[in-house]
BAZATOR-474613 format. One line per 8 residues: number of its first residue (from 1); their letters; for each residue x, y, z of C-alpha. Coordinates in steps of 0.02 Angstrom, whole numbers, plus 32768, in hexadecimal, padded with zeros to 4 digits. Layout:
N
NUM) a) X/Y/Z  ...
***
This chain:
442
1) xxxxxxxx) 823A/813C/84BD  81A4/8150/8441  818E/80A1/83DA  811F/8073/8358  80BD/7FD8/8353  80B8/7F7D/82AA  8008/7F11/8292  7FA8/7F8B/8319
9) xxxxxxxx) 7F3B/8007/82E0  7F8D/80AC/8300  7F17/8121/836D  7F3E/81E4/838D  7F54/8243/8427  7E8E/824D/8440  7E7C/8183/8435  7E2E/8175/8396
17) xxxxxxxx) 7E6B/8106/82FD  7ED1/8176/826B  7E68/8174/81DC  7EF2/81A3/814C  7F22/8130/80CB  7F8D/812C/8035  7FDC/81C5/8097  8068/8248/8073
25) xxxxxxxx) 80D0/826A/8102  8123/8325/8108  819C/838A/8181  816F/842B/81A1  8183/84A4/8236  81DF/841B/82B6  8150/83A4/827C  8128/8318/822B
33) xxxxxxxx) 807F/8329/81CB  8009/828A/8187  7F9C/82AE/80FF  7F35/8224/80CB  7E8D/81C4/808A  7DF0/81CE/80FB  7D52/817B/80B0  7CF4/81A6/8130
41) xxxxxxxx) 7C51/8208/8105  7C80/82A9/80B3  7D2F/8298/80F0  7DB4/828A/8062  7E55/82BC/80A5  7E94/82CC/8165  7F23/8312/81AB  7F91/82D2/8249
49) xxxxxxxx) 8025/831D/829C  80BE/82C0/8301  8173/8300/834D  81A5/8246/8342  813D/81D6/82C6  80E9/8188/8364  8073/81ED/83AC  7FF7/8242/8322
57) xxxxxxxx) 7F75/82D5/8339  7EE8/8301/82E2  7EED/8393/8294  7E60/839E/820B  7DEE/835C/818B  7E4D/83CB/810B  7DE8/838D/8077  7D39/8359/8067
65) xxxxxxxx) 7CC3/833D/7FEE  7C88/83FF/8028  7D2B/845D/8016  7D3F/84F6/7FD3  7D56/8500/7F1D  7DC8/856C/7EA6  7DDB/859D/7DF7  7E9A/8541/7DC0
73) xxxxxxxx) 7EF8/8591/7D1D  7EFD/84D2/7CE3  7E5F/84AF/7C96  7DFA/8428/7D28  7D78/83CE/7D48  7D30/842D/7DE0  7CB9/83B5/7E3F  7CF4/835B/7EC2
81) xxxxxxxx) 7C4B/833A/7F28  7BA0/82CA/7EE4  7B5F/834F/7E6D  7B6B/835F/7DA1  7B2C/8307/7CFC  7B98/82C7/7C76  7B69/82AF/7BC3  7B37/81FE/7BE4
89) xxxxxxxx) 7AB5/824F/7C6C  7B0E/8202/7CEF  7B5A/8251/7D77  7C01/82A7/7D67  7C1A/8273/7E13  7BCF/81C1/7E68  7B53/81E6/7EE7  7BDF/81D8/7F97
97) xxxxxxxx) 7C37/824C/7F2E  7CFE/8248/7EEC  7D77/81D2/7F2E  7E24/821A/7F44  7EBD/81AE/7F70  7F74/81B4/7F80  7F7A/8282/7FB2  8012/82E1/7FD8
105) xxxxxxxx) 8053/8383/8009  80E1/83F3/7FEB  810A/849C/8034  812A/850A/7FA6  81A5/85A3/7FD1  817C/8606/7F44  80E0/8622/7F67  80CE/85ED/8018
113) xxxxxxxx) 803C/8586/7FEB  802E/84C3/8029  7FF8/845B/7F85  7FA0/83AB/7F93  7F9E/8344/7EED  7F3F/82A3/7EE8  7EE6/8214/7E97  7E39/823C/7E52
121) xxxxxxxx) 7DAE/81DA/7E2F  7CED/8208/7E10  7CBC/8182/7E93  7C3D/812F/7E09  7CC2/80B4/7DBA  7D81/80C6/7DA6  7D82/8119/7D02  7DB4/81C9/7D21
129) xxxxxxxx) 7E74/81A6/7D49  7EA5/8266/7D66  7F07/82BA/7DE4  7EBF/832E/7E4F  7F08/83D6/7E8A  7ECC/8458/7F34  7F2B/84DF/7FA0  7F3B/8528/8045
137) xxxxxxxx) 7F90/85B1/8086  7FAE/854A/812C  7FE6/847E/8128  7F49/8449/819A  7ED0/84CC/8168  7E33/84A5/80FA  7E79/8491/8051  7E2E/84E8/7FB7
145) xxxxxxxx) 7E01/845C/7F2D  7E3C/8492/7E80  7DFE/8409/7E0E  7E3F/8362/7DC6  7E85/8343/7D28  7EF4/82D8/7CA2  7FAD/8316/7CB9  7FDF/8342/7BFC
153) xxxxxxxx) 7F4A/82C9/7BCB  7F83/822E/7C20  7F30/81B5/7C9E  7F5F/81D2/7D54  7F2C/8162/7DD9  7FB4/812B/7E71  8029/81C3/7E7C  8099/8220/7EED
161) xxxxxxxx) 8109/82C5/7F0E  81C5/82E9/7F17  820F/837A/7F2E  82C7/8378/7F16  834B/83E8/7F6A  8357/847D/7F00  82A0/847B/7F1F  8267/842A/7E6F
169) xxxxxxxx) 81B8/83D7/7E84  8186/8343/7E25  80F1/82E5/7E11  80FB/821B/7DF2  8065/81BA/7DC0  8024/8110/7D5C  7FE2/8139/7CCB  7F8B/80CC/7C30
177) xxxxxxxx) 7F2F/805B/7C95  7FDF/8048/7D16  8036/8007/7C83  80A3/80A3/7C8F  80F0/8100/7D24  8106/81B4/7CEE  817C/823F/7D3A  8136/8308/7D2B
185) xxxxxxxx) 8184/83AA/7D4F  811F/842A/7DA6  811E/84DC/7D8A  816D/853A/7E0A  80D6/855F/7E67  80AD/849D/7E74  7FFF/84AB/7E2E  801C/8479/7D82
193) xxxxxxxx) 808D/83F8/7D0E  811C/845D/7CCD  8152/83C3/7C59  8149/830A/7C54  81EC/82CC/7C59  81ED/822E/7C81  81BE/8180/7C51  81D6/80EA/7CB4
201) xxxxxxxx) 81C7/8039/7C99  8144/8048/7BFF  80C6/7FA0/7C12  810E/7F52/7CB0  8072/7F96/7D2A  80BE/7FDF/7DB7  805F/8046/7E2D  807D/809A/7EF1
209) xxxxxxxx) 80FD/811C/7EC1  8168/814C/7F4D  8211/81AD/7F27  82A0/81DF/7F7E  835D/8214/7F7F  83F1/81DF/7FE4  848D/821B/7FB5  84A7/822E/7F00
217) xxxxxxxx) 841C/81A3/7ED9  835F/81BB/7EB6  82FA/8125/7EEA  825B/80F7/7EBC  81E5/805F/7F14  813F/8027/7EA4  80D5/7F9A/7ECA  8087/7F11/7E4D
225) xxxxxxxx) 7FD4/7F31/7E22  7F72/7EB7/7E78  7ED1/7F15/7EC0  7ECB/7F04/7F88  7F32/7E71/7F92  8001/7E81/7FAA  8078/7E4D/7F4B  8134/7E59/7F38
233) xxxxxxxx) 8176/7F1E/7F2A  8202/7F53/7EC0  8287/7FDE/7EBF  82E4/804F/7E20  8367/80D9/7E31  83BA/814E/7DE1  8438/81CF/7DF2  83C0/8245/7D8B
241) xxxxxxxx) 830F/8251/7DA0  830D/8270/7CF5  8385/8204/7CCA  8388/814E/7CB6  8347/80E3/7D3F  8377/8033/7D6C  8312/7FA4/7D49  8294/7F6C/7DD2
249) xxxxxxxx) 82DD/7EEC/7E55  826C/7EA9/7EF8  8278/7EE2/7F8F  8237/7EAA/8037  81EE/7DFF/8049  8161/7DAD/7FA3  80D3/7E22/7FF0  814C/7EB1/8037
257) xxxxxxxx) 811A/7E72/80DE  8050/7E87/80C0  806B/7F48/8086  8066/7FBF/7FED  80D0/8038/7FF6  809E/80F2/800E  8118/8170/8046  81DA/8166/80A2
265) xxxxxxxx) 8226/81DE/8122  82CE/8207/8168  82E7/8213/8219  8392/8243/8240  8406/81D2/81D0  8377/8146/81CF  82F6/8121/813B  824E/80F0/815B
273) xxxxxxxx) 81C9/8099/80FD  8123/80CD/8118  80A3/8028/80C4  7FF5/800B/80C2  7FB8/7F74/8111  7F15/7F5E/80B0  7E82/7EFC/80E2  7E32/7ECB/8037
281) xxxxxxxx) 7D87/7EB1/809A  7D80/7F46/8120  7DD0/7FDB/80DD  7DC2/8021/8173  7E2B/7F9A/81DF  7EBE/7FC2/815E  7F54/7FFD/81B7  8011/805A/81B8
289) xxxxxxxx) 80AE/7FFF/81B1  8148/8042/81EA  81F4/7FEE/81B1  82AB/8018/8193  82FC/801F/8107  83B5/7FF8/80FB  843C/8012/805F  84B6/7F79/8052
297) xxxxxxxx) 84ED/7FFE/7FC3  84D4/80A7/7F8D  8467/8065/7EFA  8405/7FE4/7F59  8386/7FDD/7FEE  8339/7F54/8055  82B0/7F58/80B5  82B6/7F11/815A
305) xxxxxxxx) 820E/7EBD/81D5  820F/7F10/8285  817E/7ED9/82FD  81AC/7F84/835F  8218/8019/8326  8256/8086/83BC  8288/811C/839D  831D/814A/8402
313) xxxxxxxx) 83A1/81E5/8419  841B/817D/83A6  83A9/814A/831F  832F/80C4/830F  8332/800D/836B  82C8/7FA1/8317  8274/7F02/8364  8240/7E55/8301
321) xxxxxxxx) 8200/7DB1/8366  8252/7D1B/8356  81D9/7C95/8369  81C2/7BF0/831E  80FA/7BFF/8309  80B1/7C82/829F  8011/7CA9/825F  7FF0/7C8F/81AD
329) xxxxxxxx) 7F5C/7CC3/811D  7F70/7C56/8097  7F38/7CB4/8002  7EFF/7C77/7F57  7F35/7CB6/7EB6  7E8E/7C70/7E5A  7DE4/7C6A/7E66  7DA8/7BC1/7E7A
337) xxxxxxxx) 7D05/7B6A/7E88  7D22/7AA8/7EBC  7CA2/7A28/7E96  7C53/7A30/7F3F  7C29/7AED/7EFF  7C84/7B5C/7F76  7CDF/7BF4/7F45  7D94/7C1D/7F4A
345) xxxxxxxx) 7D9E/7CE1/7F5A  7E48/7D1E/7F7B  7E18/7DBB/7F4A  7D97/7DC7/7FF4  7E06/7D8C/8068  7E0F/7DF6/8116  7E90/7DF7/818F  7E13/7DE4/8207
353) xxxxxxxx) 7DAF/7D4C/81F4  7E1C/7CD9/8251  7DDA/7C69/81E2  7E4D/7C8D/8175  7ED6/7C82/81F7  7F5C/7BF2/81FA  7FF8/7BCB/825C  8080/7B77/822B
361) xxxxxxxx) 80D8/7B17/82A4  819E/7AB2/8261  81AF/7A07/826D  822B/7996/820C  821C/797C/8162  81A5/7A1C/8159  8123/7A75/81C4  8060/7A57/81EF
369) xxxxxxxx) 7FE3/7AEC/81E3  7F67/7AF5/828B  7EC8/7B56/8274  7EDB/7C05/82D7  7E1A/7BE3/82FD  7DFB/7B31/830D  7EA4/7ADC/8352  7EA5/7A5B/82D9
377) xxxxxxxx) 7F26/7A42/8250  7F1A/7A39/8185  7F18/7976/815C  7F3C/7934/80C7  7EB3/78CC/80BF  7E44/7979/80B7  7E11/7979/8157  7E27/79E8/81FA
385) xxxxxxxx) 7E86/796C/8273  7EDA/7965/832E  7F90/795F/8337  7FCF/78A4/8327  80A5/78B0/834C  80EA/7879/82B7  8058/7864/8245  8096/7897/8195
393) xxxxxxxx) 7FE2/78CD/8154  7FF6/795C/81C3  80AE/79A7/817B  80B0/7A07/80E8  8143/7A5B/8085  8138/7AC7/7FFD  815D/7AD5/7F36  817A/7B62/7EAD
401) xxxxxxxx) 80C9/7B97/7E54  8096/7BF6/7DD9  8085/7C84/7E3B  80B6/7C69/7EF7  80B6/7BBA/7F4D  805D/7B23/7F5A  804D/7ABA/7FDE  807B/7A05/7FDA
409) xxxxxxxx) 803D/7981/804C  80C2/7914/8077  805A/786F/808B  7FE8/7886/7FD7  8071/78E4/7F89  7FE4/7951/7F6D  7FC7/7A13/7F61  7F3D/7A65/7FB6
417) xxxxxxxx) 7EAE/7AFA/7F9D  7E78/7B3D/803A  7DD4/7BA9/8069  7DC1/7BCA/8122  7DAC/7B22/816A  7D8B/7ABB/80D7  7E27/7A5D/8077  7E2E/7A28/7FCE
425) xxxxxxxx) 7E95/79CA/7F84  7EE3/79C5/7EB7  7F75/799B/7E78  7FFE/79E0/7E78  801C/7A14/7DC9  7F54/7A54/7DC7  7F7E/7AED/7D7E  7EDD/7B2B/7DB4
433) xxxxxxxx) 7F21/7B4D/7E53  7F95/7BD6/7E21  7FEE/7BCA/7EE3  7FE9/7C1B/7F73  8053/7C9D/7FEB  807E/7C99/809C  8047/7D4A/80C9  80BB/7D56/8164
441) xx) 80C0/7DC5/8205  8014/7E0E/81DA
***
């Protein structure tokens, strides 16, 4: 049976890496279609296909910076490739052109056309905050850019689609700086806002749309707005989508196991999470999760870690390791530079610069952390050291923080800051520190 790797790059039927992030994921014709981010050259959107969510082909480069254009009823702003002067007599559009994220697709019956909207941004700084609209008149043909522009004069940066079942689109996107998550109508042709009709969650930052039904409950999974890095993900419903929706509870483990979330799918009577995995220093080594979802309730969801998902004739089995050893990043919340002058950048960390790598091994009273590269383990004297049996400047346990953890030494009763190899030590009220997270089953 087909099953999907979690932490692996996924690689298509011709051997090659899928290059489509922030994606949409739509059924259509006995298929499953991927429409996501490719930043590579003039690429701007790709398209996969799948019968089973496992193995993906490439279909097309369905937007690049060279696409077609067309004239949209909505007033836009056409340009989409490295061309253009603004007042300011800068360019319109940065000299590698727009950057688009987040697109998705719907199949509009009405017309018969296949809509993508999208972020937009002029690829010269992050200012623009528009959506982005362009058509086709087949769902991995070469789509025909309309423009970008501000939905009834808002911001709109992370965004998504959802069509409902009597065939209703909607549009759902942060708005004044992420402060606000924002619901749209479209018009019955897709292209265009009918009506906003919708706000959610005015000033708590959300961002990562994704929105779905099951049974007579709308769910909706955001993300925190912390750049590259993860954080924990939350989840509102509602029995109305333009109702009132819940208040935002977690869901998933503090980082959503290492993802953001992007789109979901149903497969049979299962729900699937589709997350980016992204790698804050290689855009290009990000990767896609796949995880269950289960309801405990009809107004509640979990989400579940699986190492492997199989996809069966019965449904999905889903596979986690048990081990006792797992490798760790420990990632800082602050920036820090210590008296010796080296830099703290969480913000730079990679997942792979083994580094950067820890594992964390139980022992009584607490655990030690051994260097994935070195084979030596954190001491709390602030050195690298061998394993000693019993040799409490070794085990470490760990306390609430500001934000995340810190680590305690259980010798020095001291917490720690950690870059690659080097250890230093504070105490443990330092509220420089700020804490850490355990950014688990990477």
């Amino acid at each position: 049976m087909p099953t999907f790797y979690n932490g692996k790059h996924l690689i298509d039927t011709d051997g090659n890496v899928v290059h489509c992030h922030g994606a949409g994921i739509m059924e259509y014709d006995g298929w499953y279609y991927l429409f996501g981010e490719d930043r590579r050259g003039d690429n701007r959107v790709s398209c996969y296909r799948s019968r089973d969510l496992v193995n993906w082909e490439f279909r097309n480069v369905v937007l690049t910076l060279n696409s077609p254009t067309g004239r949209h009823y909505v007033r836009t702003e056409p340009q989409l490739g490295p061309r253009g002067f603004g007042p300011d007599g800068l360019p319109k559009v940065g000299p590698r052109g727009a950057n688009i994220e987040r697109p998705k697709v719907l199949y509009c019956e009405k017309t018969g056309k296949f809509v993508m909207w999208m972020h937009y941004e002029n690829g010269r700084d992050y200012n623009a905050a528009r959506c982005a609209v362009a058509v086709c008149d087949t769902v991995d043909g070469d789509y025909t850019y309309l423009g970008s522009f501000n939905p009834v004069g808002n911001m709109s940066r992370d965004c998504t689609l959802f069509k409902d079942d009597d065939g209703t689109a909607y549009f759902i996107s942060s708005a004044r700086d992420n402060a606000d998550m924002i619901i749209y109508r479209l018009s019955d042709d897709y292209l265009s806002v009918d009506e906003q009709i919708k706000t959610l969650w005015p000033g708590q930052f959300r961002e990562a749309p994704v929105i779905f039904r099951r049974g007579e409950y709308y769910f909706m999974l955001t993300s925190q707005c912390t750049g590259w890095n993860p954080n924990q993900g939350g989840v509102a419903c509602s029995k109305s989508i333009d109702g009132r929706w819940s208040s935002i509870v977690p869901f998933g483990n503090t980082t959503t196991y290492n993802t953001q979330p992007t789109a979901m799918v149903k497969v049979g009577e299962d729900y699937l999470y589709i997350g980016d995995r992204w790698d804050p220093v290689d855009y290009q080594n990000s990767k896609i999760i796949i995880l269950p979802m289960t309801f405990p309730a009809e107004d509640r969801c979990e989400l579940v870690w699986a190492d492997e998902v199989e996809f069966t004739e019965t449904g999905i089995k889903t596979t986690a390791r048990e081990v006792e050893e797992f490798r760790i990043v420990l990632r800082a919340y602050v920036d820090y530079v210590g008296s010796d002058g080296y830099n703290i950048f969480s913000k730079h960390l990679g997942y792979n610069d083994r580094s950067l790598l820890w594992t964390r091994e139980e022992v009584d009273g607490g655990f030690m952390l051994r260097h994935s590269e070195s084979g030596r383990y954190m001491s709390g004297d602030g050195i690298m050291a061998d394993y000693a049996e019993n040799e409490p400047r070794l085990v470490w346990s760990t306390a609430p923080a500001s934000e995340g953890e810190l680590l305690i030494n259980k010798h020095s009763g001291k917490s720690v800051l950690i870059f690659g190899r080097r250890v230093i030590l504070a105490d443990a009220d330092d509220k420089r520190f700020g804490g850490y997270r355990f950014v688990e089953n990477y």
